[in-house]
N, C-alpha and C positions, 0 to 999 in steps of 0.2 A: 341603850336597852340592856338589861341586866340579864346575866347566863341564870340559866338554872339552878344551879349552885349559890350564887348570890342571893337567889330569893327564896330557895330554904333555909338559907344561915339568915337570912330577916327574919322568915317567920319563926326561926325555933329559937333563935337568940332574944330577938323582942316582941315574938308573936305578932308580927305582921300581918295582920288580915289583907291587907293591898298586894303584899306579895306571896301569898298561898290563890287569893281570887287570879291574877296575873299567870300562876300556874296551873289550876284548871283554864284558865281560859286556853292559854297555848295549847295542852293535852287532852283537853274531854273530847273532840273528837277520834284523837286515834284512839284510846281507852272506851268510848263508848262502840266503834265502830267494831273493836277485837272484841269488845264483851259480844257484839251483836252476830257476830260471826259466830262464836263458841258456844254461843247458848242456843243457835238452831234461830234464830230469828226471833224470838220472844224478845219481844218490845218492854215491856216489864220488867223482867230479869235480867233486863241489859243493861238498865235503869239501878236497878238494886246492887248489881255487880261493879260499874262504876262507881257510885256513892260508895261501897267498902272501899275499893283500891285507891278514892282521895281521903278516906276516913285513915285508911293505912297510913295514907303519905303523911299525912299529919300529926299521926302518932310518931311516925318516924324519921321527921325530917333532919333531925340532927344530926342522927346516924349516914344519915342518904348525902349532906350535904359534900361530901367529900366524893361524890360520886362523878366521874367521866361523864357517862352516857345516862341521865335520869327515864329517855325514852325506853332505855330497855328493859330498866327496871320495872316500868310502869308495864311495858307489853307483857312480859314475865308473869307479874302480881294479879295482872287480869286476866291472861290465862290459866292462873292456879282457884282465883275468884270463882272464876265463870265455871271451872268441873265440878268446885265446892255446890256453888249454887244449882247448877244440874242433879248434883250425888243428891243432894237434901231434897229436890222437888221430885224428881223420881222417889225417893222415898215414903215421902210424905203423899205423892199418889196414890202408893201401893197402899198404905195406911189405912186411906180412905173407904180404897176399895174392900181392902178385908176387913173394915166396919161397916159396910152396905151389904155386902155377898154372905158377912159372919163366918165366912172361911179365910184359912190361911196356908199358902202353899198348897193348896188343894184339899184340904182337909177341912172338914165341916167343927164347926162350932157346938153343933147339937148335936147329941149323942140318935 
């Protein structure tokens, strides 16, 4: 069975699709389960959060493949993932809400 290392330098050397699936397989569960922990239980965003951090990995596997420990990079990326995806949904809450209320920070929209 092939290291971690090994089947980053497949997939970025000759774009291995067999060896990028073979590294989600090993990692989506710790990756899904740290997204699922960090975003409060939202099932959804835990979902969204993983898909960036292997969207990452594959952007970057070339760079990564020289890497010791890939699990810690991956726990890392998915707890930077997962504040990002919090920052952005609490935002886009608040958005919401001061397009239904027509106030912002407590201040009314209508004179």
């Amino acid at each position: 069975m092939a290291d971690d290392g090994a089947l980053l330098r497949a997939y970025s050397g000759s774009g291995s699709e067999d060896a990028f699936a073979e590294l989600v397989r090993r990692h989506l569960a710790l990756v899904y389960s740290t997204a699922l922990r960090c975003v409060g239980g939202d099932q959804h965003l835990a979902k969204d959060v993983s898909q960036t951090v292997f969207i990452d990995l594959a952007r970057k596997a070339g760079a990564l493949s020289n890497r010791f420990v890939l699990t810690g990079w991956l726990y890392t990326s998915t707890c930077f993932a997962a504040a990002k995806a919090v920052r952005s949904e609490r935002r886009r809450q608040a958005r919401e809400r001061e397009a239904l209320t027509g106030t912002t920070y407590g201040q009314s929209w209508i004179p």
